[in-house]
N, C-alpha and C positions, 0 to 999 in steps of 0.2 A: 476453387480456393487456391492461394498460392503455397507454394511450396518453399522452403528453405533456399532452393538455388535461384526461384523466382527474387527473392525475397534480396538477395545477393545483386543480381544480376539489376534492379530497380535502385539498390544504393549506390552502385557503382558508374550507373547512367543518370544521376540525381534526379531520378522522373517521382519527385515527390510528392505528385498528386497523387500518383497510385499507390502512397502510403497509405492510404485509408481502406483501400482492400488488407493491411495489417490487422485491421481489428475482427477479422472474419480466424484468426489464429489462436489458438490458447495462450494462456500464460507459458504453459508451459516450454510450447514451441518456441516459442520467444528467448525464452531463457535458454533453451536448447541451441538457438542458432548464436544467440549473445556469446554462449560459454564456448562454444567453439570458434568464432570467427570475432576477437576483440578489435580487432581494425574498423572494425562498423557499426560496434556498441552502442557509441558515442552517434552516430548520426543517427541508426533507428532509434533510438531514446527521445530526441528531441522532436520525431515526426508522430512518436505514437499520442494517443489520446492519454491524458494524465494517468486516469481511473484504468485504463489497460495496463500504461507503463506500471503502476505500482503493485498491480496484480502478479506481472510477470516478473518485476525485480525482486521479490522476496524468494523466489527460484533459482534466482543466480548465487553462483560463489560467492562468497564476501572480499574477495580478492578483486573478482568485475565489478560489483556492486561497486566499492570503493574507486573504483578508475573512474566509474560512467557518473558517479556524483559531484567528482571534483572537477570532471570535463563539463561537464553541462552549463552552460550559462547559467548565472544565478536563477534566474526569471524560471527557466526550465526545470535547476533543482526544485528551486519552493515549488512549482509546482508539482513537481512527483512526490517530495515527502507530504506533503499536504493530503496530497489524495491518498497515501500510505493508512494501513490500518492501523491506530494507534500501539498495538503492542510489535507488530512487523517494523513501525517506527522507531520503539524501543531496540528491539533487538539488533537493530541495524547502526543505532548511535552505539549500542553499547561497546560494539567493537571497534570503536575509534577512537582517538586519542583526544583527550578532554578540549585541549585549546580547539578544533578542531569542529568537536562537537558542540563547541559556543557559537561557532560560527557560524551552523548547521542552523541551531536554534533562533536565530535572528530574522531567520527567513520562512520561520513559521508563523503562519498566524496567531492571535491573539490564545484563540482557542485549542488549535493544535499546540501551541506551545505549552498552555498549562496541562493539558492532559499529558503528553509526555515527559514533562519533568516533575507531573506527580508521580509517573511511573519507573521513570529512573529516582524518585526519592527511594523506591524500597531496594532492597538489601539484592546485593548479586547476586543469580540462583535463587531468589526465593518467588513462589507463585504469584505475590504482586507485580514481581518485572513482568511476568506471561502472561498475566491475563489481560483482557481487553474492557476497557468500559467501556462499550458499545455493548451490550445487550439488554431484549426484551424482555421486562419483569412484569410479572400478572398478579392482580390479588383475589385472596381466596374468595371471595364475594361476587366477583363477575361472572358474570354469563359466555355463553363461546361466543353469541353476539358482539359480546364487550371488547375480549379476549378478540377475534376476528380485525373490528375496529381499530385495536391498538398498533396487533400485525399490519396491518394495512397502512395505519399513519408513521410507524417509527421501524417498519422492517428493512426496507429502504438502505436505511440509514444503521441497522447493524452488519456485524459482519456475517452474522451466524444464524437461523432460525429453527436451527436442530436444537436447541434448549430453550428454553421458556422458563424462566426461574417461578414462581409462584410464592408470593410473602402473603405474610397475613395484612390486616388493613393499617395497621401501627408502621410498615413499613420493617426494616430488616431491626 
């Protein structure tokens, strides 16, 4: 696996094939070598894998966060916030300055866009901004068969499978 000075030492000799041994790193690291070395923010951002990069930028500063967004090629931002989890989405417009944040929004899809400006509709600080509509809901009638099935088709696709909401069959 590479390391931090590997990691260094591959931007600065632009051998950007071997960005793809990046995705063998955490987010975390990522964000680790971002916050400390912003002179190559902007290049590992644009080599990592969308769904990696947006793992590991909700780890950085909001200070990096905002450099590596405004550098990125359009094409590259939509792609990171898109892959972004809907409320990391949130939180990350929130701290931007509105004209700004219009502009952010134009390069979301149809679907990421309404979901985040339903979530910036609710009130600063209140638990609408934080939570995430991405998760799975079960009803009280199914089987773990069922329940199983569900996980399997739409887990994927949440952020979280440490809660399982459970409604009755009317819905919420």
């Amino acid at each position: 696996m590479l390391n931090l000075n590997d990691i260094k030492n591959l931007l600065q000799h632009n051998k950007i094939t071997d960005f793809v041994k990046l995705n063998k790193l955490t987010p975390r690291d990522i964000a680790e070598f971002t916050n400390r070395h912003t002179q190559w923010a902007v290049k590992l951002f644009q080599h990592l894998d969308p769904k990696h990069a947006a793992k590991a930028f909700k780890f950085l500063r909001k200070s990096k966060q905002e450099i590596i967004i405004k550098a990125l090629p359009e094409e590259k931002a939509a792609e990171l916030l898109n892959a972004m989890q809907p409320d990391d989405r949130t939180a990350f417009l929130e701290e931007l300055p509105g004209n700004y944040v219009k502009e952010l929004l134009k390069v979301l899809t149809p679907e990421r866009r309404a979901e985040t400006l339903e979530l910036l509709g609710y009130e600063e600080g209140s638990v609408g901004r934080l939570m995430t509509p991405d998760y799975v809901s079960i009803k009280t009638n199914e089987t773990c068969q069922d329940v199983l099935g569900v996980i399997r088709k739409r887990g994927q696709a949440t952020e979280t499978l440490n809660w399982l909401f459970v409604v009755d069959e009317k819905g919420f």
